[in-house]
C-alpha positions in Angstrom: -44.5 47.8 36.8 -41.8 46.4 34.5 -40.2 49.6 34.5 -39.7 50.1 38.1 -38.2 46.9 38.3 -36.1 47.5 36.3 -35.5 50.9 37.5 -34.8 49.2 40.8 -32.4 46.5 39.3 -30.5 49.0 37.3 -30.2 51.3 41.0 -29.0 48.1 42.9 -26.3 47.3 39.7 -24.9 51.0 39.8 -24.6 50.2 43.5 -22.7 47.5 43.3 -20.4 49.1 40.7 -19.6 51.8 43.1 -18.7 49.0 46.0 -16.6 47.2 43.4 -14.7 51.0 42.2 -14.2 51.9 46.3 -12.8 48.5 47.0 -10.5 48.5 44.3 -9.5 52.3 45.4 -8.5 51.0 48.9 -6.6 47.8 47.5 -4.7 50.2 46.0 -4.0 52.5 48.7 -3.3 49.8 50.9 -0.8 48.7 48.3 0.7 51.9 47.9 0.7 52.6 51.5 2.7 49.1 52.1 5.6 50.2 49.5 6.0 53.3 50.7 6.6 52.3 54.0 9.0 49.5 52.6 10.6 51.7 50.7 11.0 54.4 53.2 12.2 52.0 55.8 14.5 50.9 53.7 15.7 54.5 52.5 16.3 55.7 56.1 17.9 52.6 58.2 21.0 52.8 59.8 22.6 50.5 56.9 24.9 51.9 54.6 23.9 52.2 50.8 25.8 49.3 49.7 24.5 47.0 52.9 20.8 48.0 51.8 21.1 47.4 48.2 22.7 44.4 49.1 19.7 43.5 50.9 17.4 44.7 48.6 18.8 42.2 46.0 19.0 39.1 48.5 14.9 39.9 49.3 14.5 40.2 45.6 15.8 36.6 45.1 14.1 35.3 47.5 11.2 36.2 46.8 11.6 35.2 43.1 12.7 31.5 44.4 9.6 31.8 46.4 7.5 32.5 43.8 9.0 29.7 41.6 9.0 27.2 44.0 4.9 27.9 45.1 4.3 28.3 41.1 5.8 24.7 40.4 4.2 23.0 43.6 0.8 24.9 42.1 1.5 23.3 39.3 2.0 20.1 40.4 -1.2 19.9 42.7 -3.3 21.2 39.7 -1.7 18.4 37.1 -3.0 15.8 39.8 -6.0 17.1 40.4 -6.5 16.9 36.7 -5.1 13.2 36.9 -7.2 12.3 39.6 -10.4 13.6 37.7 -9.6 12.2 34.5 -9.6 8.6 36.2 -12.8 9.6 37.9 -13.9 10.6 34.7 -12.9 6.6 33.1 -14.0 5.0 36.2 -17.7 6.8 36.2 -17.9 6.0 32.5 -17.1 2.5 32.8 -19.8 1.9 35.6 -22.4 3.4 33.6 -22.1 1.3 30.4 -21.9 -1.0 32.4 -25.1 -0.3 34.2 -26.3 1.0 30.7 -25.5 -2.9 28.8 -26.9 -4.6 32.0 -30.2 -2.8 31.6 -30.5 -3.3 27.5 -29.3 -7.1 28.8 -32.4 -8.0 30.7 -34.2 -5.4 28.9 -33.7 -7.7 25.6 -33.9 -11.2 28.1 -37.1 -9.9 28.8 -38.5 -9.0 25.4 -37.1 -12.4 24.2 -39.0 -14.1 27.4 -42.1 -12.4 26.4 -41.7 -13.4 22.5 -41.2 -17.1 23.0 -44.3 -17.2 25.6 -46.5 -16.2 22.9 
């Protein structure tokens, strides 16, 4: 019984390795497929050689600005975010001790009560 579980487990982990391989094998191809065509496109427009390289070097920059520019917003919004829980963080820690001292407060009023009633 334990073994055909974990036969069955082991069957259903291969399985999902293979799903994981094939998806990877089509990223790539779609990938591949997508530069090819970029590159052919580019290869055999109506452009001259000097028009497309020049082209091929404005995308480039762009692109790289792009990147940049996304890379320090993505910074920005995960330095806040970080900012934001930090004071979360302070704030939550706060209420609880102060929850925490009210509690031992009337804990000790009441242990005090109960000591001078005897």
């Amino acid at each position: 019984m334990v073994f055909s579980s974990w036969f069955k487990n082991r069957k259903i982990e291969i399985q999902k390795q293979a799903k994981i391989r094939t998806a990877k094998k089509v990223a790539i191809g779609a990938v591949a497929g997508s530069l090819s065509g970029l590159l052919g496109g580019l290869l055999f427009s109506p452009k001259s050689g000097k028009e497309t390289r020049d082209d091929i070097v404005k995308s480039s920059k762009d692109i790289t600005n792009n990147i940049k520019k996304k890379t320090t917003e993505l910074k920005d919004n995960i330095d806040n975010k970080v900012t934001d829980v930090k004071s979360s963080v302070t704030e939550s820690k706060t209420k609880i001790s102060e929850y925490l001292n009210g509690k031992k407060a009337s804990n000790n009023s009441i242990t005090d009560d109960e000591t001078s009633s005897k």
